[in-house]
PDB file of N, CA, C and O in Angstrom, chain B, residues numbered from 101:
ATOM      1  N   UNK B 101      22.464  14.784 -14.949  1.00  0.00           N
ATOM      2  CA  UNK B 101      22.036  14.003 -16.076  1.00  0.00           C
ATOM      3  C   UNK B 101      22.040  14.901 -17.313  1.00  0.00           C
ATOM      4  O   UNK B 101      21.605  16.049 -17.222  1.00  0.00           O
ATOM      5  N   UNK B 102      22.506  14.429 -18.444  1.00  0.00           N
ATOM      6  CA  UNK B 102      22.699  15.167 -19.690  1.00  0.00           C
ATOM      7  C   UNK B 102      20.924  14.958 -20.526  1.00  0.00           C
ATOM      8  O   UNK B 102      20.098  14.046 -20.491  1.00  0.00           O
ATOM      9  N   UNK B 103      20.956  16.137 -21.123  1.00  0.00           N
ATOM     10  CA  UNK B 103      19.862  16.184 -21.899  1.00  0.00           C
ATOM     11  C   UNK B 103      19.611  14.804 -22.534  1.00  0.00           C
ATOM     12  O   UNK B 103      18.811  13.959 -22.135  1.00  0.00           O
ATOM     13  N   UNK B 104      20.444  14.725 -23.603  1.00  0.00           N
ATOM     14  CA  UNK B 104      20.494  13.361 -24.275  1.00  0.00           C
ATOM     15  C   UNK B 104      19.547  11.964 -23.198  1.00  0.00           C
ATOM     16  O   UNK B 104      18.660  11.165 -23.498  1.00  0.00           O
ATOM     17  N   UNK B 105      20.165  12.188 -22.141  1.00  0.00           N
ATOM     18  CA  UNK B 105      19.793  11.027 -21.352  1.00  0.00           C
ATOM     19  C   UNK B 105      18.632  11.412 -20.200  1.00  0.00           C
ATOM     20  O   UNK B 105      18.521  10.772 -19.154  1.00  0.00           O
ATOM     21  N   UNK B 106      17.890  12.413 -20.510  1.00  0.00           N
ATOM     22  CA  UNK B 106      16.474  12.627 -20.166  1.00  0.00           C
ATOM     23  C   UNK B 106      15.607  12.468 -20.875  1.00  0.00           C
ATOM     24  O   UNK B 106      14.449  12.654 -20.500  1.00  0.00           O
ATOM     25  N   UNK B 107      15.928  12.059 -22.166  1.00  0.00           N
ATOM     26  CA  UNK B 107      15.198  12.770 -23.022  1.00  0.00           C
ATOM     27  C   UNK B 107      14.946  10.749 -23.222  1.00  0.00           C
ATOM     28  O   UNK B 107      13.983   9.982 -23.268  1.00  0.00           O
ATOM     29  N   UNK B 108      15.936  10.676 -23.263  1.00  0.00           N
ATOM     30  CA  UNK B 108      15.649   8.955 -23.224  1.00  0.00           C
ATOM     31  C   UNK B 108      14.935   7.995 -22.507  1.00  0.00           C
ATOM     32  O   UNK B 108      14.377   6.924 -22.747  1.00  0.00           O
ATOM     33  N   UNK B 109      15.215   9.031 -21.143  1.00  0.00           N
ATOM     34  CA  UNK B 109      14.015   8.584 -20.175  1.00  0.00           C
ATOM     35  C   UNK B 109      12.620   8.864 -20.068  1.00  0.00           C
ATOM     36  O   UNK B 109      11.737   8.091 -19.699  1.00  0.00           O
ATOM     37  N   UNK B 110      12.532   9.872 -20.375  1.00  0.00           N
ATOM     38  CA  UNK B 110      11.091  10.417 -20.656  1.00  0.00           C
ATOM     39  C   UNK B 110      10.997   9.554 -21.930  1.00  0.00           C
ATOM     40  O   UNK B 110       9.807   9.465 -22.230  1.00  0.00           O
ATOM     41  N   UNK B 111      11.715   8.936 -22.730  1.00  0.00           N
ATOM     42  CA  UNK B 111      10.708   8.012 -23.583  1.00  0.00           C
ATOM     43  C   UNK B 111      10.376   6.746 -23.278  1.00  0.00           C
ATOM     44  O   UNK B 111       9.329   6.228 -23.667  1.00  0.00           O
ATOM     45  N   UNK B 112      11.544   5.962 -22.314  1.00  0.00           N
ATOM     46  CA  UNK B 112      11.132   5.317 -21.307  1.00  0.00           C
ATOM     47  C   UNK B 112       9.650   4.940 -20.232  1.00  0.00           C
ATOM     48  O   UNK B 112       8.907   4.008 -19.924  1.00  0.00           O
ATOM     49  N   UNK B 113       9.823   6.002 -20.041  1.00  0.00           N
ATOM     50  CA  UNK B 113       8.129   6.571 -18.895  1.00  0.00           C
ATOM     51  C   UNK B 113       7.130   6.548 -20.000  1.00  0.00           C
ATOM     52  O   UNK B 113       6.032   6.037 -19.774  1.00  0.00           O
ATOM     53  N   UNK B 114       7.452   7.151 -21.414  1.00  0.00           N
ATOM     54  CA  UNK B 114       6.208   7.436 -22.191  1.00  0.00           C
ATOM     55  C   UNK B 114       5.988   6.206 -22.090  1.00  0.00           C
ATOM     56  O   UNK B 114       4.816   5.976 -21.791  1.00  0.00           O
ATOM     57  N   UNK B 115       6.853   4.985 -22.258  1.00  0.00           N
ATOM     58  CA  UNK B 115       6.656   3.321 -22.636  1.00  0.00           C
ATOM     59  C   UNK B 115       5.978   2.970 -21.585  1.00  0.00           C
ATOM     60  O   UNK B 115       5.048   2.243 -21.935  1.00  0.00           O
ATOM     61  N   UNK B 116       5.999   3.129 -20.542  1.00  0.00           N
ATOM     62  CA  UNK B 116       5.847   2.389 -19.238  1.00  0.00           C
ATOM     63  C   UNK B 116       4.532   2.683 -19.264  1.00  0.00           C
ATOM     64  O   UNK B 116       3.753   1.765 -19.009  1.00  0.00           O
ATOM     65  N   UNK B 117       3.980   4.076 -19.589  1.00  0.00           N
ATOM     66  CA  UNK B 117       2.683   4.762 -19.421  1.00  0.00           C
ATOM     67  C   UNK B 117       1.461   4.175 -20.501  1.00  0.00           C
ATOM     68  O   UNK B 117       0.233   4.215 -20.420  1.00  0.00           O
ATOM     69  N   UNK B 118       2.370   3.628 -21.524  1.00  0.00           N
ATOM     70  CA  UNK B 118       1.568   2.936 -22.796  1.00  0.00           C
ATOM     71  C   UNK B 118       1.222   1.545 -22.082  1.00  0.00           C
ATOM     72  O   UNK B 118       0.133   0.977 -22.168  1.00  0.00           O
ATOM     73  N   UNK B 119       2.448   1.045 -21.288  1.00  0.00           N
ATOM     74  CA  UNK B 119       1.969  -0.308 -21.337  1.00  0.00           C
ATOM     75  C   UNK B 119       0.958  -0.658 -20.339  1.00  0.00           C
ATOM     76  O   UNK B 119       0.072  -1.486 -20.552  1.00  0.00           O
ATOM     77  N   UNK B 120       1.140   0.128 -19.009  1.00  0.00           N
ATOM     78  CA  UNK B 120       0.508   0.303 -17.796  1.00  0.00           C
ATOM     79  C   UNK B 120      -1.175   0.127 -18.343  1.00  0.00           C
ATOM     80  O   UNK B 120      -2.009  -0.767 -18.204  1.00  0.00           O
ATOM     81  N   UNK B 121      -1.176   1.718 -19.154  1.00  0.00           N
ATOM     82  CA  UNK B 121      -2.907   1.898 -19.471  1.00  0.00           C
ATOM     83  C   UNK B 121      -3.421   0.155 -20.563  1.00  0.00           C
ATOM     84  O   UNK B 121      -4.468  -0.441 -20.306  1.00  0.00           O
ATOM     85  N   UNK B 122      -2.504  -0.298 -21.609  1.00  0.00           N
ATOM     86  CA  UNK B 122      -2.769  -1.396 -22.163  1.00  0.00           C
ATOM     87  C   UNK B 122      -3.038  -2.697 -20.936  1.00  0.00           C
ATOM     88  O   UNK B 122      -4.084  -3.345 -20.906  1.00  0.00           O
ATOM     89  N   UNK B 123      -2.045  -2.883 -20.104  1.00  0.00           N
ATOM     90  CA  UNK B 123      -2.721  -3.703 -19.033  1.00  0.00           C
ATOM     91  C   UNK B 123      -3.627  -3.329 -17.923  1.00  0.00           C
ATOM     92  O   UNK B 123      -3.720  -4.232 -17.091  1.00  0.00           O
ATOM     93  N   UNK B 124      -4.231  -2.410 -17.694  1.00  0.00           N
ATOM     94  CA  UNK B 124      -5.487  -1.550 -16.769  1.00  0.00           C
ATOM     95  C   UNK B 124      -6.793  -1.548 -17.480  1.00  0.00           C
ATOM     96  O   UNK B 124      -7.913  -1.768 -17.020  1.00  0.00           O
ATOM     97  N   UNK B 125      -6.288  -1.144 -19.162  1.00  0.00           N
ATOM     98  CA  UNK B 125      -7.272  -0.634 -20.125  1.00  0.00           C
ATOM     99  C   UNK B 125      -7.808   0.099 -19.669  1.00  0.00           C
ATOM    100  O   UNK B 125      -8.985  -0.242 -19.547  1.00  0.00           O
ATOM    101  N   UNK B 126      -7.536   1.340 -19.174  1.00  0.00           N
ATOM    102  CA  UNK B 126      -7.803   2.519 -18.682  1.00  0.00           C
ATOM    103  C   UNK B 126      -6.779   3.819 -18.596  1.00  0.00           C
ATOM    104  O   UNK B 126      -5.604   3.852 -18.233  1.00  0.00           O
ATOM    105  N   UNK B 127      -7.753   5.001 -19.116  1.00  0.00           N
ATOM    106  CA  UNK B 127      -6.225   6.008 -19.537  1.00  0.00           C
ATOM    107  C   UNK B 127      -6.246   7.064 -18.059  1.00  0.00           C
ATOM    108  O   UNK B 127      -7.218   7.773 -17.801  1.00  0.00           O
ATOM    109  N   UNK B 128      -4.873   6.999 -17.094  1.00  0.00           N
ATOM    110  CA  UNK B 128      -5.127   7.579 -16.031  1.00  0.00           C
ATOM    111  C   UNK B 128      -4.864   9.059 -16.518  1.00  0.00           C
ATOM    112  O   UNK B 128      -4.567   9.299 -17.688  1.00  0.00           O
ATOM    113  N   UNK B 129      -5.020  10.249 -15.342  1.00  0.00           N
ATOM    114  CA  UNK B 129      -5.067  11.353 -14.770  1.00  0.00           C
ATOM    115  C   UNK B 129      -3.897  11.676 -15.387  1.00  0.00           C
ATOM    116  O   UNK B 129      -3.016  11.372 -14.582  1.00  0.00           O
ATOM    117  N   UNK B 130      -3.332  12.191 -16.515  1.00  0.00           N
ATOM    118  CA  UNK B 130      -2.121  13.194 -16.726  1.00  0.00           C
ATOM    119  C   UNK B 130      -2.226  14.692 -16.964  1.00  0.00           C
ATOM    120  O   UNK B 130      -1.497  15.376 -17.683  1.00  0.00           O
ATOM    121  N   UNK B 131      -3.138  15.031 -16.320  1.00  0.00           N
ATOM    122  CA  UNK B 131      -3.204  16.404 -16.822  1.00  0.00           C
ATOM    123  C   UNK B 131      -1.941  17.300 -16.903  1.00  0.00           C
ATOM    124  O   UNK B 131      -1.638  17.919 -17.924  1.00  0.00           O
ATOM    125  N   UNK B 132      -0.911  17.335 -15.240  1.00  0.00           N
ATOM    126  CA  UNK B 132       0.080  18.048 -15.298  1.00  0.00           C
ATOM    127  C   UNK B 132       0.994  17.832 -16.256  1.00  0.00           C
ATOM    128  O   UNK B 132       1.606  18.774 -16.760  1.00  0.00           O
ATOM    129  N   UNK B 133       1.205  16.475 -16.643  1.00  0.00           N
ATOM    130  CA  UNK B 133       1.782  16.303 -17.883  1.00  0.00           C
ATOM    131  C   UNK B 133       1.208  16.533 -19.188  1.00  0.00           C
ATOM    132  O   UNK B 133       2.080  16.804 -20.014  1.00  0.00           O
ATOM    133  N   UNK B 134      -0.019  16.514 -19.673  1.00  0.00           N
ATOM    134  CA  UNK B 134      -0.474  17.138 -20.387  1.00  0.00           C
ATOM    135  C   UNK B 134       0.259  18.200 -20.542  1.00  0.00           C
ATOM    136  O   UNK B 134       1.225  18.202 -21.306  1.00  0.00           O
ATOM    137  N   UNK B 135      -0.154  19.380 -19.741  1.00  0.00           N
ATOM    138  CA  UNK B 135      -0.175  20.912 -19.839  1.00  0.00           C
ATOM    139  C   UNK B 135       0.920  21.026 -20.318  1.00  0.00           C
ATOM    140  O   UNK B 135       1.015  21.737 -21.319  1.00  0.00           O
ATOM    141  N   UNK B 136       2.657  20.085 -19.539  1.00  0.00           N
ATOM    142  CA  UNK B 136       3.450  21.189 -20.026  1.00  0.00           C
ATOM    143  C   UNK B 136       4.103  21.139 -21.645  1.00  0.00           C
ATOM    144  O   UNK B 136       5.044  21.826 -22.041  1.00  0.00           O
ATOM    145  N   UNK B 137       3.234  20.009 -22.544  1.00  0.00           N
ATOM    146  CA  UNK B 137       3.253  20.187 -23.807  1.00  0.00           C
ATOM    147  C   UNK B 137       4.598  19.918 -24.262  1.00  0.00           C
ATOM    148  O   UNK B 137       5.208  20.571 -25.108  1.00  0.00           O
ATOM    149  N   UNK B 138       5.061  18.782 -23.557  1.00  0.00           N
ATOM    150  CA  UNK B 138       6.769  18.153 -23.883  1.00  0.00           C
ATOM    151  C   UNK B 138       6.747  17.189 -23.831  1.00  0.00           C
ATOM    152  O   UNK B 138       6.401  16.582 -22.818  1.00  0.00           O
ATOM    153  N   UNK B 139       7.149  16.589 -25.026  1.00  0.00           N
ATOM    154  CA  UNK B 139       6.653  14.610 -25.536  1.00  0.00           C
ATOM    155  C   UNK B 139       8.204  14.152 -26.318  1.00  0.00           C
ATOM    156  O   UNK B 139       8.765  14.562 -27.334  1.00  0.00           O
ATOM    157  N   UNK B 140       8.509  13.233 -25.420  1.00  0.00           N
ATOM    158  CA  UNK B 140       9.630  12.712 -25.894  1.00  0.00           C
ATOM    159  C   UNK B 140      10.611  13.254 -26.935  1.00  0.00           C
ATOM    160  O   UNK B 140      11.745  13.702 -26.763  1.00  0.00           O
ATOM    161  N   UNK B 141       9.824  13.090 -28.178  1.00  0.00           N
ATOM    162  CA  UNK B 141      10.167  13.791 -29.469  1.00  0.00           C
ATOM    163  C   UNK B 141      10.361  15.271 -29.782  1.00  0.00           C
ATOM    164  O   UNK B 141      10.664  15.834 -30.834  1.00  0.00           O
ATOM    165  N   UNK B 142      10.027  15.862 -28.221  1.00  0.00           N
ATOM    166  CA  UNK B 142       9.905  17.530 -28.343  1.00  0.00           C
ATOM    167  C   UNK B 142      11.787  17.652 -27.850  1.00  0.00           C
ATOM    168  O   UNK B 142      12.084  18.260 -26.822  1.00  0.00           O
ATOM    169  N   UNK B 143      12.711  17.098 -28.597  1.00  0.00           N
ATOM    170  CA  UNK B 143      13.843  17.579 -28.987  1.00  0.00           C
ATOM    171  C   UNK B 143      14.163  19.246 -28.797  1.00  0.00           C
ATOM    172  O   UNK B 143      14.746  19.438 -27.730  1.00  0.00           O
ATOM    173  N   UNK B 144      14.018  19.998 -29.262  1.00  0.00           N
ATOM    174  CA  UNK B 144      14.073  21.315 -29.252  1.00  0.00           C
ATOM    175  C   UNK B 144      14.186  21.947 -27.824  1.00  0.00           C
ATOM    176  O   UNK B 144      14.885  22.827 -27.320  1.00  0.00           O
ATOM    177  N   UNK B 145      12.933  20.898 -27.281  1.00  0.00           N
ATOM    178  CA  UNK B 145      12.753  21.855 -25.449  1.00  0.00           C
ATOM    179  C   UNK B 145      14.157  22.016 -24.920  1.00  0.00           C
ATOM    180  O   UNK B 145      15.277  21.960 -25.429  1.00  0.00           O
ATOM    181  N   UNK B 146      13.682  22.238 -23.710  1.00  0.00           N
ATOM    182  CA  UNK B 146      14.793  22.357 -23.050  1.00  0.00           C
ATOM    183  C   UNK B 146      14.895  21.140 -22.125  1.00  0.00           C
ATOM    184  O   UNK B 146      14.017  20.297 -21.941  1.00  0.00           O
ATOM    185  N   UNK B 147      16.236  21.193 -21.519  1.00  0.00           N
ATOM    186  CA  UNK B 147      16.470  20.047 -20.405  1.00  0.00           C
ATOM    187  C   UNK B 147      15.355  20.276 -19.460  1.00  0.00           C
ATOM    188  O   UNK B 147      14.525  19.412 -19.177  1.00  0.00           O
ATOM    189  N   UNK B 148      15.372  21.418 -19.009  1.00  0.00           N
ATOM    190  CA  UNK B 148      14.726  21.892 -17.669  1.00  0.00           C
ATOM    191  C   UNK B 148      13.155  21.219 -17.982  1.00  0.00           C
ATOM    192  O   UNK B 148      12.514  20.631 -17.110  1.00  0.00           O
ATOM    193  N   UNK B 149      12.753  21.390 -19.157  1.00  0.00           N
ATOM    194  CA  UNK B 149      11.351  21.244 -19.937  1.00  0.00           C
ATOM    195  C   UNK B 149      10.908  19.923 -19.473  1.00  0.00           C
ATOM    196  O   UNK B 149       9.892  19.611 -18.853  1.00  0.00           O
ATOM    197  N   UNK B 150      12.611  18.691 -20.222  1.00  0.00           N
ATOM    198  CA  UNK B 150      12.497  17.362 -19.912  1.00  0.00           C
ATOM    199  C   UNK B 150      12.007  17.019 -18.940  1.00  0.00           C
ATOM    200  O   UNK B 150      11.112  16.211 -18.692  1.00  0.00           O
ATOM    201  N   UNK B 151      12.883  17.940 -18.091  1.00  0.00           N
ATOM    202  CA  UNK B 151      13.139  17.138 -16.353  1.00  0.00           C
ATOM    203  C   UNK B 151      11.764  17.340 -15.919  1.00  0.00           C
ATOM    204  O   UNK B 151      11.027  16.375 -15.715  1.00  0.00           O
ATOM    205  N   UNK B 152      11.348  18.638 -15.755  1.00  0.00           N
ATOM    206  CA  UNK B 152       9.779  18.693 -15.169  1.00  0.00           C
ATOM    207  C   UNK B 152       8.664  17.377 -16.116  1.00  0.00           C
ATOM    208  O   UNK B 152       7.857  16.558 -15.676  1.00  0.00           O
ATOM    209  N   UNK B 153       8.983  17.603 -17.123  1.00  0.00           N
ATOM    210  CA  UNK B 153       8.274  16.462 -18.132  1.00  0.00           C
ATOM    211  C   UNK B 153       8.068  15.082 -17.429  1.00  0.00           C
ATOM    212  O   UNK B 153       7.011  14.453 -17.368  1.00  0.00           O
ATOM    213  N   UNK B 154       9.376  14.705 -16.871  1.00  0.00           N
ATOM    214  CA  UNK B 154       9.905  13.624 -16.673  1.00  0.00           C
ATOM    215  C   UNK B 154       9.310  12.945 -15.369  1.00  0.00           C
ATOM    216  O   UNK B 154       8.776  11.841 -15.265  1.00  0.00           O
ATOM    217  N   UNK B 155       9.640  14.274 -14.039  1.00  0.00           N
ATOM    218  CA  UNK B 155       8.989  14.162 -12.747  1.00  0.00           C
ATOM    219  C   UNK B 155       7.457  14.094 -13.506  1.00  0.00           C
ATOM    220  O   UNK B 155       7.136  13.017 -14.010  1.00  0.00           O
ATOM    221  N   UNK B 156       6.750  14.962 -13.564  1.00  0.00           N
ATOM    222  CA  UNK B 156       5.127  15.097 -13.752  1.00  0.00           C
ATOM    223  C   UNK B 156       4.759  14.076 -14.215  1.00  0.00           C
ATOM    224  O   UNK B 156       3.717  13.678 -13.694  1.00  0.00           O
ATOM    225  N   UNK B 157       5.452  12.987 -15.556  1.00  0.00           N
ATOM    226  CA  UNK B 157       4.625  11.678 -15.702  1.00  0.00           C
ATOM    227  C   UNK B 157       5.070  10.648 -14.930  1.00  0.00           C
ATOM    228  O   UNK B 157       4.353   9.648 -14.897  1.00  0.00           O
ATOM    229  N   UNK B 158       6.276  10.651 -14.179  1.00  0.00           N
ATOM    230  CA  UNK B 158       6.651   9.343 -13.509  1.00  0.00           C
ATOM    231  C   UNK B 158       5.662   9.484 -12.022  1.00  0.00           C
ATOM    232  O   UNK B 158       5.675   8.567 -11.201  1.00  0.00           O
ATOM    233  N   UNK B 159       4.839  10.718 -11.813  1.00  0.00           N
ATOM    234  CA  UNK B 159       4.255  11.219 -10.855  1.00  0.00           C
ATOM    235  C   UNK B 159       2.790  10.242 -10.969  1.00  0.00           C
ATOM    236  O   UNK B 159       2.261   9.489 -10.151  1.00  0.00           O
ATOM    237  N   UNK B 160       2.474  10.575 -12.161  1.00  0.00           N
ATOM    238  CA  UNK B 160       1.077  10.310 -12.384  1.00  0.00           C
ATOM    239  C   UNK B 160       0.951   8.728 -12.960  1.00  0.00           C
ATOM    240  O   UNK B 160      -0.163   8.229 -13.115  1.00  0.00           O
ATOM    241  N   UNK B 161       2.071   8.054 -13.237  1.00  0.00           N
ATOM    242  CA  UNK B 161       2.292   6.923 -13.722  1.00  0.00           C
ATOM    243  C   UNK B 161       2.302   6.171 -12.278  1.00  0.00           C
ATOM    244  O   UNK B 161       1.654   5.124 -12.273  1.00  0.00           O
ATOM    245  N   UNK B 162       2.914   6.522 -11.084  1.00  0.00           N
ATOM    246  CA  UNK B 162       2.977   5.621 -10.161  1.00  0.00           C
ATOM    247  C   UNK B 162       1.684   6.161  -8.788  1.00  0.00           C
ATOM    248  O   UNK B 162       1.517   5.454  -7.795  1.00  0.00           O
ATOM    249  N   UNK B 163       1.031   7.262  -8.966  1.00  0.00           N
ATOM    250  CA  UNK B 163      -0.051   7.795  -8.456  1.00  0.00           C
ATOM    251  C   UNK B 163      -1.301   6.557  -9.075  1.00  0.00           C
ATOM    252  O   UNK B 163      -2.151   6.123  -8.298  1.00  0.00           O
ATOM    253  N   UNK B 164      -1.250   6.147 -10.410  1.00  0.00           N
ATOM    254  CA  UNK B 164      -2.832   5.375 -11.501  1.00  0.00           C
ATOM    255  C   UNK B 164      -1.776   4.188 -11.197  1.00  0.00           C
ATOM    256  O   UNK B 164      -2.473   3.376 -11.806  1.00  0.00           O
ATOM    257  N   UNK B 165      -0.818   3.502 -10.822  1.00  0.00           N
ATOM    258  CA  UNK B 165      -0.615   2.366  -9.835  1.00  0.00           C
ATOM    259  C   UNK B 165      -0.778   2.149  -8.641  1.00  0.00           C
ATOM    260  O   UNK B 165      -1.213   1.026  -8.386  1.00  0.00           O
ATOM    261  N   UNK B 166      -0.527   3.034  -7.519  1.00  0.00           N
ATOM    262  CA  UNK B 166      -1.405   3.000  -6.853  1.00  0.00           C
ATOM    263  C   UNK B 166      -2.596   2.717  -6.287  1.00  0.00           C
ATOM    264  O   UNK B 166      -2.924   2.100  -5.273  1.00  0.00           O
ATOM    265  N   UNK B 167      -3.251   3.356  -7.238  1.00  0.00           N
ATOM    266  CA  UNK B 167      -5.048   3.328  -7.046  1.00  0.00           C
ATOM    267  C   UNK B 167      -5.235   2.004  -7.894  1.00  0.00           C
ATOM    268  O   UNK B 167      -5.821   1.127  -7.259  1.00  0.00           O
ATOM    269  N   UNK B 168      -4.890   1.676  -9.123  1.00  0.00           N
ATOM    270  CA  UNK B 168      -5.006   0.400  -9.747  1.00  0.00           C
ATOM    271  C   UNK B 168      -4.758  -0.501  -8.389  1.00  0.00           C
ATOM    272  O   UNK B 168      -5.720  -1.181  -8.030  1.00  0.00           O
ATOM    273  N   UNK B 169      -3.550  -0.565  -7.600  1.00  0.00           N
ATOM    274  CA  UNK B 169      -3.127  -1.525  -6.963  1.00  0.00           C
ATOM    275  C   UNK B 169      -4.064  -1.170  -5.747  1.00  0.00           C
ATOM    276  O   UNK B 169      -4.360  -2.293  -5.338  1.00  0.00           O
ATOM    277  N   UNK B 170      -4.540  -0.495  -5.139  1.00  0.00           N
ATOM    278  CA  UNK B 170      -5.502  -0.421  -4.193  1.00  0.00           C
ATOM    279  C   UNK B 170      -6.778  -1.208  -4.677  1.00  0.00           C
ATOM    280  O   UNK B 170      -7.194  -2.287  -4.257  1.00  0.00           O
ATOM    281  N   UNK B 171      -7.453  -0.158  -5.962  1.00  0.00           N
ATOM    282  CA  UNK B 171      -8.766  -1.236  -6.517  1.00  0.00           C
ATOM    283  C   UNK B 171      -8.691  -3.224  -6.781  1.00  0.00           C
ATOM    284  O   UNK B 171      -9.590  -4.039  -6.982  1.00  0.00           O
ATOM    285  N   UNK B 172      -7.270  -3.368  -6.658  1.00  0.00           N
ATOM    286  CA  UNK B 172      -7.132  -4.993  -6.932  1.00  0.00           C
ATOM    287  C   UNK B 172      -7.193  -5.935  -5.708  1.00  0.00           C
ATOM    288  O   UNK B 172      -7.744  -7.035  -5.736  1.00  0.00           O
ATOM    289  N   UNK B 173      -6.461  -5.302  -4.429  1.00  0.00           N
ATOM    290  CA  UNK B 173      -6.583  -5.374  -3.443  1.00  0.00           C
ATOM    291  C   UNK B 173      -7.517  -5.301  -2.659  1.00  0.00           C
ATOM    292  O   UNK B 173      -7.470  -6.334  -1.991  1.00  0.00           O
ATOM    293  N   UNK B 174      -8.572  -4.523  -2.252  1.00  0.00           N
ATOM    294  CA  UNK B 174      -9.969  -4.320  -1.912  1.00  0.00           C
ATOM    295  C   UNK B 174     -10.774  -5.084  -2.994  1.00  0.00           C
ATOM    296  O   UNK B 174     -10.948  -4.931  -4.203  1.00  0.00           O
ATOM    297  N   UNK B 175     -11.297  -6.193  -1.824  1.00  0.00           N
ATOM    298  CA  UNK B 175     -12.507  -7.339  -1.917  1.00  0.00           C
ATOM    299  C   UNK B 175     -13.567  -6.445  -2.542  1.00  0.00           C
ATOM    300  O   UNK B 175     -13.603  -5.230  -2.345  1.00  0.00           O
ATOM    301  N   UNK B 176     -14.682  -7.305  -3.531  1.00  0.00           N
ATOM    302  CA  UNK B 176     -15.551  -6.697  -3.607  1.00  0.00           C
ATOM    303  C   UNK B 176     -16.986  -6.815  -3.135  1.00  0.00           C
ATOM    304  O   UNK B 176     -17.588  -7.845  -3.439  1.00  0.00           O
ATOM    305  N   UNK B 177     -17.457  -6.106  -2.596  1.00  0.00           N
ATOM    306  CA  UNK B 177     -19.083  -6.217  -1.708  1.00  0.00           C
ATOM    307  C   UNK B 177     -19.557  -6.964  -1.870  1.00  0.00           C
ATOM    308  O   UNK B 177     -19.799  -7.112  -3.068  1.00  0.00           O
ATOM    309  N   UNK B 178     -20.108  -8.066  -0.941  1.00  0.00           N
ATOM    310  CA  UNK B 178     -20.932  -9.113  -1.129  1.00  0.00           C
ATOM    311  C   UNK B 178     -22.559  -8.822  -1.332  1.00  0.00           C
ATOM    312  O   UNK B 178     -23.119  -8.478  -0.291  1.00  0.00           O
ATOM    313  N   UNK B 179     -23.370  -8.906  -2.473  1.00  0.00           N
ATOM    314  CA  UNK B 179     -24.344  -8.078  -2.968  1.00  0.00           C
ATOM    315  C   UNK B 179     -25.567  -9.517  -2.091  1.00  0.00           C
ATOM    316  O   UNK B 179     -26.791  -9.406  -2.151  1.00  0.00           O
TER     317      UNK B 179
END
């Protein structure tokens, strides 16, 4: 995959990650993506930068679906 077209994807994922938390209304767990301090617009990085960029939020994007989709699924206690 060419830079150009990681870089597109990782803005992709950034989208997916906006819309996800807008329908949850809740901001999940990105720390690893946090850290490595490469946001779509960080042009300059490197590919390699992207790609880890890219894995680490599509990681944590389908990890806070998951658990969203677990918490929807599990009934809640009859009080």
């Amino acid at each position: 995959m060419k830079k150009q077209e990681l870089i597109h994807l990782h803005g992709l994922l950034a989208e997916v990650r906006k819309h996800h938390e807008a329908r949850t209304g809740k901001s999940a767990d990105y720390d690893s993506y946090e850290s490595l301090g490469v946001r779509p617009t960080s042009i300059h990085q490197s590919k390699t930068d992207h790609k880890a960029a890219v894995f680490a939020l599509a990681d944590g994007i389908t990890t806070d679906m998951r658990r969203t989709e677990n918490e929807e699924t599990v009934p809640a206690a009859a009080d």
